[in-house]
C-alpha positions in Angstrom: 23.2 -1.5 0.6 24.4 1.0 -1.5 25.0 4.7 -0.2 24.6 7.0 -3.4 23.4 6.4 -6.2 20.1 5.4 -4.5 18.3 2.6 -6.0 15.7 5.4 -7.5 18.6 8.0 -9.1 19.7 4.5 -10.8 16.5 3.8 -12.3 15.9 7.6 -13.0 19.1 7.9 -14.4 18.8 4.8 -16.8 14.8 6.0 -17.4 16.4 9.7 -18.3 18.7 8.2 -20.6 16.1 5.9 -22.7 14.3 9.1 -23.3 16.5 11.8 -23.7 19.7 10.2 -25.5 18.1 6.8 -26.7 14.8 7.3 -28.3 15.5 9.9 -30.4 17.8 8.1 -32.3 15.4 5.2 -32.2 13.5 5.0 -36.2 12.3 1.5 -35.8 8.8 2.0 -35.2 8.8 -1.5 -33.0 12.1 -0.6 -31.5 10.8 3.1 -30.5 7.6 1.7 -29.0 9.8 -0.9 -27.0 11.8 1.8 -25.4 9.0 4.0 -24.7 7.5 0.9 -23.2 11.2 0.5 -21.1 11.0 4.0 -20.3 7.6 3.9 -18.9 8.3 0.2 -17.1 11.2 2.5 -15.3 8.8 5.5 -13.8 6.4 2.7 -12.6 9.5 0.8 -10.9 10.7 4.1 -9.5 7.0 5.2 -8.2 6.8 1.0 -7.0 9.9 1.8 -4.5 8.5 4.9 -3.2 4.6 4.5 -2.9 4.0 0.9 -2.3 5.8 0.6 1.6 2.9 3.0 2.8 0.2 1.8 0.5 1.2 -1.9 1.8 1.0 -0.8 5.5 -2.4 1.2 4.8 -4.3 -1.6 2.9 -3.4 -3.6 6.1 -5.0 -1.3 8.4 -7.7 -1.3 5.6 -8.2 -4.8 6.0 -7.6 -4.7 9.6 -10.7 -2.6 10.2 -12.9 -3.8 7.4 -12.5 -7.8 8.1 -12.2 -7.1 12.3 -8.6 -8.4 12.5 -6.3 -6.6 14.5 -3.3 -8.7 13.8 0.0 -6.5 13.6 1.5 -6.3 10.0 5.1 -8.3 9.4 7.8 -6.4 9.5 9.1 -8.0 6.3 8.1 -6.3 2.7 8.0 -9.5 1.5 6.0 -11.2 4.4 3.8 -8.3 4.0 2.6 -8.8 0.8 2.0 -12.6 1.3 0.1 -11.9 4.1 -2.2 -9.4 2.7 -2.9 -11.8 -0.2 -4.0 -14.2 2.2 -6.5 -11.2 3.4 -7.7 -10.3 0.0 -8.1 -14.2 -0.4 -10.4 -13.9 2.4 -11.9 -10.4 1.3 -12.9 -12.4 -1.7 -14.6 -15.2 -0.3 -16.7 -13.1 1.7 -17.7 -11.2 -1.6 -18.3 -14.3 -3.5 -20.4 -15.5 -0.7 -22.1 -12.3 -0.6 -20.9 -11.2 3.0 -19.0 -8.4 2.2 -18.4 -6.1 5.6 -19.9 -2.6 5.2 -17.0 -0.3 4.0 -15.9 -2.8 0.9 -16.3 -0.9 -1.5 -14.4 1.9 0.2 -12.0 -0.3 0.7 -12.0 -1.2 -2.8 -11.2 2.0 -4.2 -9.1 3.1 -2.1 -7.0 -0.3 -3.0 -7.4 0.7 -6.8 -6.7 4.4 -6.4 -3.3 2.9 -5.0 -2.8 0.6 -7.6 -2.8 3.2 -10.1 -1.1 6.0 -8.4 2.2 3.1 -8.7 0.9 1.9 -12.6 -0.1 4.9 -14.3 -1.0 8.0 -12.1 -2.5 10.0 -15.1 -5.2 7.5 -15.2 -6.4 8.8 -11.9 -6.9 12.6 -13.6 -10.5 11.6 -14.4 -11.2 8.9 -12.2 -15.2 8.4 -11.4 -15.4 5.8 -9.0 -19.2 4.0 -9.6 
């Protein structure tokens, strides 16, 4: 591990010079769209390394409560996220057999609300949940 830069300054640094230096030199209309696309892919990286440790940990607890387990998360990121998939898996089956637990839809939302705080947190600015 690296002391300084921090994984984030890299990918701010990089993202800040894509928008700043790089696109407006850019005339291509393909090329420009590209590199705002680049740009954009960086922000989401950077909001990835800081949001999604927490929002792993609280869709387990999530998960936890709403399917009874009380099973104590791996320490592992990458242990982590297999084993949640293995919950949703068995989220879904209980939807698809129409057994949801009360709270699903919570659950749900709260999952998506995650989700796009990481892909696009704008689209959260007039988010009606149904």
């Amino acid at each position: 591990m690296q002391d300084r830069p921090t994984a984030p300054e890299l990918l701010d640094a990089v993202r800040e010079f894509i928008a700043t230096e790089l696109l407006p030199t850019v005339t291509d209309h393909r090329l420009r769209f590209r590199t705002l696309v680049a740009a954009n892919l960086l922000d989401m990286l950077g909001r990835e390394l800081a949001l999604e440790p927490a929002q792993l940990r609280a869709e387990w607890a999530s998960l936890d409560a709403l399917l009874g387990d009380s099973e104590a998360p791996p320490a592992d990121a990458g242990a982590l996220a297999t084993a949640l998939a293995a919950r949703q898996a068995a989220l879904c089956v209980l939807i698809r057999e129409g057994r949801e637990p009360a709270g699903t839809h919570a659950v749900l939302l709260q999952t998506v609300r995650a989700k796009l705080d990481i892909a696009n947190p704008r689209y959260l600015s007039g988010f009606e949940p149904v």
